[in-house]
C-alpha positions as a Markdown table, in Angstrom:
| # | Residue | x | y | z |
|---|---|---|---|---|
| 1 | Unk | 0.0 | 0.0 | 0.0 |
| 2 | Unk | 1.0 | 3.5 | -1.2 |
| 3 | Unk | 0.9 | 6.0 | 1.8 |
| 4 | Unk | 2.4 | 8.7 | 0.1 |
| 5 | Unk | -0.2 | 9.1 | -3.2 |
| 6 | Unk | -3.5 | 7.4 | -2.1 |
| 7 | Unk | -5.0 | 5.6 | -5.5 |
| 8 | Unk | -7.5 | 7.8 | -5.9 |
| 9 | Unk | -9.8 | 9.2 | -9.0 |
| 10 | Unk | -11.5 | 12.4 | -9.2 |
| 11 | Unk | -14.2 | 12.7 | -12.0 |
| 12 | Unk | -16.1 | 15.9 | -12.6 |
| 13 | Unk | -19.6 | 16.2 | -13.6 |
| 14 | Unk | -21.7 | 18.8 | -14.9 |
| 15 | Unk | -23.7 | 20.7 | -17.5 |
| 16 | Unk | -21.8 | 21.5 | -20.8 |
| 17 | Unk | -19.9 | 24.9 | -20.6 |
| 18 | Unk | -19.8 | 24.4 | -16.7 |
| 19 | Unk | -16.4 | 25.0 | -16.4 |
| 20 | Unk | -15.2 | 21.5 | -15.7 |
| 21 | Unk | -11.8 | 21.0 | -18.3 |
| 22 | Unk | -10.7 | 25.1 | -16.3 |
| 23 | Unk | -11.2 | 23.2 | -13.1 |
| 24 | Unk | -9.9 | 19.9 | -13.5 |
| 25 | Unk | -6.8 | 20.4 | -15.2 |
| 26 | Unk | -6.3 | 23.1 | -12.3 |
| 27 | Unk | -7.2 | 20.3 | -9.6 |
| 28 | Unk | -4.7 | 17.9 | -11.3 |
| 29 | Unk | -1.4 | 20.2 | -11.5 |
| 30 | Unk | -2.5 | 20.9 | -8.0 |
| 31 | Unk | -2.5 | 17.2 | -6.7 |
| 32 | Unk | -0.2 | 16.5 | -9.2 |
| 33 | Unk | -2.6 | 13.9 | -10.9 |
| 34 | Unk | -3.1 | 12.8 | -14.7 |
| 35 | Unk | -5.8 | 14.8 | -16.2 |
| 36 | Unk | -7.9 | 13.2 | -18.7 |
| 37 | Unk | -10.6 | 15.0 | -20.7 |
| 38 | Unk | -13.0 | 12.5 | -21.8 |
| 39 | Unk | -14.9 | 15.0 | -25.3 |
| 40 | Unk | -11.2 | 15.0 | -26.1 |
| 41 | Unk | -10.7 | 11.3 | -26.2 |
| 42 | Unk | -14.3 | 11.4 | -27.8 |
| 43 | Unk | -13.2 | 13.4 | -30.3 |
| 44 | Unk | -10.5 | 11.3 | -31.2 |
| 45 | Unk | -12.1 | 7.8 | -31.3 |
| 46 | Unk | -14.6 | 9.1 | -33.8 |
| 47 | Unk | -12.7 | 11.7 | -35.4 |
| 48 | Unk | -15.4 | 13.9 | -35.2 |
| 49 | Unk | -16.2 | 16.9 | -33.2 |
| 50 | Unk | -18.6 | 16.8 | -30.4 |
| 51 | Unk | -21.0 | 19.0 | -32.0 |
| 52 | Unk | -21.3 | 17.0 | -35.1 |
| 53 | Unk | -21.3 | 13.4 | -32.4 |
| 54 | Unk | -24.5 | 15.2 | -31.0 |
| 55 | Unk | -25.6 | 15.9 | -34.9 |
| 56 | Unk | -25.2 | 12.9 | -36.5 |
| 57 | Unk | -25.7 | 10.2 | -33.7 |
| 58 | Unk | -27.5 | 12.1 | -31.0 |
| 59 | Unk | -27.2 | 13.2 | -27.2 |
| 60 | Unk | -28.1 | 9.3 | -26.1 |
| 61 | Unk | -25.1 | 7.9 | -28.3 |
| 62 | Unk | -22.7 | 10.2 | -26.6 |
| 63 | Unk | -23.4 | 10.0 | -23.4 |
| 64 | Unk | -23.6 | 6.2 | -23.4 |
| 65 | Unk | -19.9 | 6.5 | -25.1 |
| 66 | Unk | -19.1 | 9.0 | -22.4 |
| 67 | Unk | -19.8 | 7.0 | -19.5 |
| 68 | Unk | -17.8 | 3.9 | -21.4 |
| 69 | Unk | -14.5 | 5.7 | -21.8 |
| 70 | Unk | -15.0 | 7.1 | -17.9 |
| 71 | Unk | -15.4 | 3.8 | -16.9 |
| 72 | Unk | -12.2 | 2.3 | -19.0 |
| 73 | Unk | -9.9 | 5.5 | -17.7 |
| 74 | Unk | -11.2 | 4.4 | -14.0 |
| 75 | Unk | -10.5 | 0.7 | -14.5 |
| 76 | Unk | -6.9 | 1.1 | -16.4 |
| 77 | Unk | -5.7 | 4.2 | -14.8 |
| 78 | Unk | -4.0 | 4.5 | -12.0 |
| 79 | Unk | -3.8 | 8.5 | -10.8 |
C-alpha cells in the first residue's frame, strides 16, 4: 500500500460549458494527478467533433460513449 499518493480518482460532472476542463486540469497540476478530458478522447475515437457526435448520432449515443470511456480510464488508470 502506497501512503504517500493514495489511489484515488476524481471525476467531474456537470452541465456542458460548466467549467469542468478550467477546473480539472487546475485540480490535477494541484495534486499532481493525470488529467484526462473524456470530449477529447471522444473526439479522437470518432474523429469527429462533439457538435457533429450530437448531430449525427445524438445526445443518447454520446453519453452512453461518455460514460464507457470514464469507466475504462477508472478501471486502467492509476492517478
Amino acid at each position: 500500500m502506497n501512503l504517500t499518493k493514495p489511489n484515488k480518482n476524481l471525476v467531474l460532472v456537470g452541465m456542458m460549458g460548466s467549467g469542468k476542463t478550467k477546473l480539472g486540469r487546475y485540480l490535477a497540476k494541484k495534486l499532481k494527478y493525470q488529467f484526462y478530458d473524456t470530449d477529447e478522447e471522444i473526439e479522437k475515437k470518432l474523429n469527429l467533433q462533439i457538435f457533429e457526435i450530437f448531430e449525427n448520432f445524438g445526445e443518447k449515443y454520446f453519453r452512453e460513449l461518455e460514460e464507457v470511456i470514464t469507466m475504462n480510464f477508472l478501471k486502467k488508470k492509476e492517478v
